[in-house]
C-alpha positions as CSV (number, residue, x, y, z in Angstrom):
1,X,-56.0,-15.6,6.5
2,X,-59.0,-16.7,4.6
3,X,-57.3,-17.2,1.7
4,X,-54.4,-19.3,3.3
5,X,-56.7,-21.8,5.0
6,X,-58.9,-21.8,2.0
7,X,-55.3,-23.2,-0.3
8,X,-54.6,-25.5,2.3
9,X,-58.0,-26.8,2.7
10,X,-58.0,-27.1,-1.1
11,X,-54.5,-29.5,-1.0
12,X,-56.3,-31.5,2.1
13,X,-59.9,-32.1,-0.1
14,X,-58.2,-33.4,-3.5
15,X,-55.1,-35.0,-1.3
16,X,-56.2,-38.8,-2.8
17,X,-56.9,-37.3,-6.2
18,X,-53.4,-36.0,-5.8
19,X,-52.4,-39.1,-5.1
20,X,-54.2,-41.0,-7.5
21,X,-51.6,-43.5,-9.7
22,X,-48.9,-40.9,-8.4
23,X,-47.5,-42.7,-4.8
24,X,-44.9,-40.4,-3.2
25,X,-41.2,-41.0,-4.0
26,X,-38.8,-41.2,-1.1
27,X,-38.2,-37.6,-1.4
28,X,-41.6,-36.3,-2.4
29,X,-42.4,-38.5,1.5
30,X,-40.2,-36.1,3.4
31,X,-41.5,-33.0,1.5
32,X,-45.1,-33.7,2.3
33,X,-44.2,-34.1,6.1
34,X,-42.3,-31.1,6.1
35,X,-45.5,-29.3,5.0
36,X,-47.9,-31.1,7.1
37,X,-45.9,-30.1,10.3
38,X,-45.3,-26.3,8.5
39,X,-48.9,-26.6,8.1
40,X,-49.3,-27.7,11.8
41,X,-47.5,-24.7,12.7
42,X,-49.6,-22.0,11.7
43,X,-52.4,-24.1,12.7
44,X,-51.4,-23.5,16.0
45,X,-49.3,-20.3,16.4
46,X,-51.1,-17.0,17.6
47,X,-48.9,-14.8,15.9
48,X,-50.6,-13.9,12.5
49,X,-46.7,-13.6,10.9
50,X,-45.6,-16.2,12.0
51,X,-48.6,-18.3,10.5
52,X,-48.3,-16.6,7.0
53,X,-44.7,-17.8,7.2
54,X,-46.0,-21.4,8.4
55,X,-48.5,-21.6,6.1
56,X,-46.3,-20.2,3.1
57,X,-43.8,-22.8,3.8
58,X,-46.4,-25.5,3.9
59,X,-47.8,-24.3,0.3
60,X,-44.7,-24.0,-1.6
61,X,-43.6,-27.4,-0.3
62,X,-47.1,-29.1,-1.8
63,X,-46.4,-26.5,-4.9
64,X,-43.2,-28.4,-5.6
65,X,-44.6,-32.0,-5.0
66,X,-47.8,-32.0,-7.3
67,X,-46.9,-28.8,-9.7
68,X,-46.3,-31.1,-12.4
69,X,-50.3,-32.8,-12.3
70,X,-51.5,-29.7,-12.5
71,X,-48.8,-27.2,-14.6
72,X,-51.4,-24.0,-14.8
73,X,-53.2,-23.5,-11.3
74,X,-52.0,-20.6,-9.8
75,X,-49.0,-20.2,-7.1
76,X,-49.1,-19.2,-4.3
77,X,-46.1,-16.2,-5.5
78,X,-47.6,-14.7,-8.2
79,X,-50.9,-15.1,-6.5
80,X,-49.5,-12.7,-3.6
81,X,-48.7,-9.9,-6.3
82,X,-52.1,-10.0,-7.5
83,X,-54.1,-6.4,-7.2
84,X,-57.6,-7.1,-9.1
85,X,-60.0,-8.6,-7.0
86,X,-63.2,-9.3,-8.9
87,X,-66.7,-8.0,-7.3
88,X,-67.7,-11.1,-6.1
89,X,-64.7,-11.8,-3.9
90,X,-65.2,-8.7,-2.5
91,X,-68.9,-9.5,-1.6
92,X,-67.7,-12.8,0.3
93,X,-65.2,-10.5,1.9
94,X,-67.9,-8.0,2.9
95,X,-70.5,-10.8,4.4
96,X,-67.9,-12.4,6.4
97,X,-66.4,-8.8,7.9
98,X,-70.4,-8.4,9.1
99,X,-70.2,-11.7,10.5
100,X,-67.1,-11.8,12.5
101,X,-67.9,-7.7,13.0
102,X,-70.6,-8.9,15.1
103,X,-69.8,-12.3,16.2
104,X,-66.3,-12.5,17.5
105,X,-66.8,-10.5,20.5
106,X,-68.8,-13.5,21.2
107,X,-66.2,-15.9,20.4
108,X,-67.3,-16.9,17.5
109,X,-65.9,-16.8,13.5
110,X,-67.1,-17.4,10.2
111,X,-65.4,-18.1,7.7
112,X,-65.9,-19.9,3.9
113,X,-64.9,-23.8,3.0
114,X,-65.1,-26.1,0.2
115,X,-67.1,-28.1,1.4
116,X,-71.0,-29.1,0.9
117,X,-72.1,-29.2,4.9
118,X,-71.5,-26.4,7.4
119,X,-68.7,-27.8,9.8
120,X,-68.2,-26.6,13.6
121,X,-64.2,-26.0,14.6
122,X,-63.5,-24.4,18.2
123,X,-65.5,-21.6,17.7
124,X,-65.5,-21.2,13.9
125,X,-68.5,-21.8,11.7
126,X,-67.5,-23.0,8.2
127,X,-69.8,-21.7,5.8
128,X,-70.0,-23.7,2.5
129,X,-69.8,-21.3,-0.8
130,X,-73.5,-21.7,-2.3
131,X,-74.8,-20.6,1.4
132,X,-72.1,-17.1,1.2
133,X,-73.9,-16.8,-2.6
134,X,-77.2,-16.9,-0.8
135,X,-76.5,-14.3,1.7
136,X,-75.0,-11.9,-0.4
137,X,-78.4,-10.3,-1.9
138,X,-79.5,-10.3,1.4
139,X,-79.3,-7.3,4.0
140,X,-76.6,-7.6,6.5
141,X,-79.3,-7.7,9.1
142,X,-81.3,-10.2,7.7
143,X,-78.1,-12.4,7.4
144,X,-76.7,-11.6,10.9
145,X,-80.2,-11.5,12.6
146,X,-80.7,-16.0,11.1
147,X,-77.4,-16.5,12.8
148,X,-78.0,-15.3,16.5
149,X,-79.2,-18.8,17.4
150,X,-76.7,-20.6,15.5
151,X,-73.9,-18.7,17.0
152,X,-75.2,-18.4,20.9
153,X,-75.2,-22.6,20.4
154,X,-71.5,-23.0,19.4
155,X,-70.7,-20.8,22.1
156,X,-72.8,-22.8,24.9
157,X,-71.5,-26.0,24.1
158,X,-69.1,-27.2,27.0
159,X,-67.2,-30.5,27.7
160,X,-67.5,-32.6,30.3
161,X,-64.1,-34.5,32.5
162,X,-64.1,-37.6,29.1
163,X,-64.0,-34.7,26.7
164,X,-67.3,-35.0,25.3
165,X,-69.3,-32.0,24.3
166,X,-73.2,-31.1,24.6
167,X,-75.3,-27.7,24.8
168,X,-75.9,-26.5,27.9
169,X,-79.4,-25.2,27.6
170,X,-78.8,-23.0,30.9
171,X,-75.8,-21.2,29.0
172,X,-78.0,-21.0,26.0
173,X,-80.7,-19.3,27.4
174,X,-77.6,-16.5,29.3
175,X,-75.5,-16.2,25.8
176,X,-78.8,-16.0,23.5
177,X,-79.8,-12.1,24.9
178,X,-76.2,-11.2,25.0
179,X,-75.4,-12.3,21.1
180,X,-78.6,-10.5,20.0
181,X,-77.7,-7.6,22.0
182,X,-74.0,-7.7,19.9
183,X,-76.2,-7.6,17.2
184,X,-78.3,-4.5,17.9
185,X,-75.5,-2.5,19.1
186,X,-73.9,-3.6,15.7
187,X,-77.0,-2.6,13.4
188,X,-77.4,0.2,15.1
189,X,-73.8,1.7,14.3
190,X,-74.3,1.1,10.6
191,X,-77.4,2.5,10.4
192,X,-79.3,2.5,7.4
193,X,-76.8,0.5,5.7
194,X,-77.4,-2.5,8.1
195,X,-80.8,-2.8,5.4
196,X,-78.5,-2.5,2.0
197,X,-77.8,-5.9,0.4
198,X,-74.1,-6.6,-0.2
199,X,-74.6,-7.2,-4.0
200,X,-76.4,-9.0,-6.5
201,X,-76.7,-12.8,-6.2
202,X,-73.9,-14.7,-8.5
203,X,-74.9,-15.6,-11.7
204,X,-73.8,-18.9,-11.3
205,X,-73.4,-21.0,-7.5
206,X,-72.0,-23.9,-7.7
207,X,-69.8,-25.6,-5.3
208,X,-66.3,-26.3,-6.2
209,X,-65.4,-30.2,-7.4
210,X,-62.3,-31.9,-6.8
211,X,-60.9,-33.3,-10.3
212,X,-58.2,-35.6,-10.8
213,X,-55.5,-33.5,-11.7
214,X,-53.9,-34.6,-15.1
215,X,-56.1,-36.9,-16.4
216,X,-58.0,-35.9,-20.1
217,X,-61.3,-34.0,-20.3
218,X,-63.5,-33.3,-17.8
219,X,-62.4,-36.3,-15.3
220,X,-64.8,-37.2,-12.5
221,X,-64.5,-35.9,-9.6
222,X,-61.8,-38.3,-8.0
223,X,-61.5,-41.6,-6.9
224,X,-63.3,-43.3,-4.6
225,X,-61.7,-44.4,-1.3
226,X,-61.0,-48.1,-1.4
227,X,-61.6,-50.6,1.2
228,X,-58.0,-52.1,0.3
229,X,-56.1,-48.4,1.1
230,X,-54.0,-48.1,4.4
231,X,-54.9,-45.2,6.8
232,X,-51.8,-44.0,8.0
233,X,-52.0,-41.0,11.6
234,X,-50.5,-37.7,11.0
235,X,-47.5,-37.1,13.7
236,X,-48.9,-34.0,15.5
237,X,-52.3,-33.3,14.3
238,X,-54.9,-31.6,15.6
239,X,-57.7,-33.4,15.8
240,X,-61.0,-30.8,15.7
241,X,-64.3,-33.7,15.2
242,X,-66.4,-34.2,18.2
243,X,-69.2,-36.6,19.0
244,X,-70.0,-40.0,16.8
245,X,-67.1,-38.5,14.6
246,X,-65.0,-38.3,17.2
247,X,-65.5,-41.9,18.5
248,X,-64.6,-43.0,14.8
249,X,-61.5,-41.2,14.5
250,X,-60.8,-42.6,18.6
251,X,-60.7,-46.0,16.4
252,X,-58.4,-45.1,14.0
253,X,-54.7,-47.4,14.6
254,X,-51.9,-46.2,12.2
255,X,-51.6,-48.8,9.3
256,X,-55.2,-49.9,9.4
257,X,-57.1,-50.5,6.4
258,X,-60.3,-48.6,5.1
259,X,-62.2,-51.8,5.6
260,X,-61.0,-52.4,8.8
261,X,-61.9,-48.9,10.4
262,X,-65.7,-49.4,8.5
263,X,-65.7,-53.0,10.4
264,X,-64.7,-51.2,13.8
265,X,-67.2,-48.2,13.1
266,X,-70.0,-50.7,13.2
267,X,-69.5,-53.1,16.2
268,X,-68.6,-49.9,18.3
269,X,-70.4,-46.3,16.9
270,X,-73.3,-47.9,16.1
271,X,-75.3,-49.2,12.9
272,X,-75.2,-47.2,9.4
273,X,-71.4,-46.4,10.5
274,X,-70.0,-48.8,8.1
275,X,-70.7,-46.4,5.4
276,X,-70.6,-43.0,7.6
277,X,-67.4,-43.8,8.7
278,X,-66.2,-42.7,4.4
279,X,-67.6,-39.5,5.3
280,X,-66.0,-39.2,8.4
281,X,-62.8,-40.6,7.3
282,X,-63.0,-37.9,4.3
283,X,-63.3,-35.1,7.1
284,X,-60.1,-36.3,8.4
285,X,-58.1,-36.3,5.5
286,X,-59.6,-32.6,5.3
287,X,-58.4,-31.8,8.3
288,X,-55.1,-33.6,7.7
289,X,-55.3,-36.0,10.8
290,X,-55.1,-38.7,8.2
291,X,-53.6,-39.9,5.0
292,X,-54.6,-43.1,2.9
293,X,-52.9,-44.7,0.4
């Protein structure tokens, strides 16, 4: 499951690299909606085949429009029929099993992303890559133990009737005994091995960069979004951001230009939101609420 969000993630973060002096044909168009809404799909289904199915779907369809910019990453089919999985992968794997092990009773789950910053998503913590690399000489304990606060705060935060969110420092103070308690009984059951680190730090962390596909030697790491580009709203997405990111995306109108949401972002979310509102808009396109072009 990992691995599937981790692709599409991949095809959301380098989507205007993708894109770069390659517009969508006609056909390419209907492709990529087929895939955002296959993509939608498993996003939302609670059956775990029927969101490998989704997500395949929404894979093979990006596969086919952008396979040509980049002719030797790996796909998706020959990926499946791969048996080696290198020590490393295996460590990620083994810190986020303790993690979830402990923390989805709670109603909380970790799992890895591309990018930079830790993100928040309806009870999942994102962990960025060179943070996994840093837990994995660690003891499980040690890691788990530095996330009990963390986690009884994602799971205290409540909405109010406008759909805002906050921390309820009542619920805190109830969920912060009963997390640490999950992680007791949890350390307790492994035993000594609760002390052992998962491996040996990587030799080398460094957090993955989004190229332009196609273009010779090591190209920099994408364009930049352009004040001139068009936002366009993605029929049926799911829109996760909450707080002074949420009131940015509130201003988002399909067909609006980059310049014209940083304009908005200003007069209404504040000062400094003229330039925040890239960032914010770069979340979106992440999460595939949004396209530019």
């Amino acid at each position: 499951m990992i691995g599937f969000k981790l692709a599409l993630e991949w095809y959301a973060v380098n989507n205007i690299a993708l894109l770069w002096n390659d517009p969508l044909t006609a056909d390419k168009q209907k492709s990529y909606d087929r895939a955002l809404k296959a993509k939608q799909l498993g996003d939302s289904s609670n059956m775990e085949g029927e969101k490998i199915q989704a997500w395949s779907t929404a894979i093979h369809l990006f596969e086919k429009i952008w396979s040509h910019k980049v002719p030797d990453y790996p796909l998706l089919d020959k990926a499946a029929h791969a048996s080696a999985i290198s020590p490393y992968i295996t460590n990620v794997q083994t810190v986020l099993t303790n993690l979830n092990a402990v923390f989805a009773p709670a109603g909380c789950k970790f799992r890895v992303t591309f990018g930079v910053d830790r993100e928040f998503l309806h009870g999942e913590i994102l962990l960025p890559q060179t943070e996994i690399d840093a837990m994995i000489p660690q003891a499980p304990l040690t890691v788990v133990l530095a996330e009990v606060p963390t986690v009884a705060k994602v799971v205290s935060i409540v909405s109010d009737a406008d759909g805002n969110q906050k921390l309820d420092g009542a619920l805190f103070m109830q969920k912060l005994p009963e997390v640490l308690n999950l992680a007791s009984a949890w350390a307790a059951s492994l035993g000594g091995a609760a002390n052992k680190p998962v491996g040996k730090a990587p030799r080398v962390a460094k957090a993955p960069k989004a190229k332009v596909p196609g273009a010779a030697g090591n190209a920099p790491a994408g364009p930049r979004i352009k004040g001139s580009q068009t936002i366009h709203l993605v029929p049926g997405a799911r829109n996760t951001m909450t707080g002074k990111r949420l009131a940015v995306f509130n201003l988002v109108k399909d067909g609006m230009t980059v310049n014209e949401l940083q304009t908005e972002a200003e007069a209404k979310v504040g000062a400094g939101f003229r330039s925040r509102s890239l960032a914010v808009l770069k979340v979106m396109i992440a999460q595939g609420t949004v396209t530019i072009q």
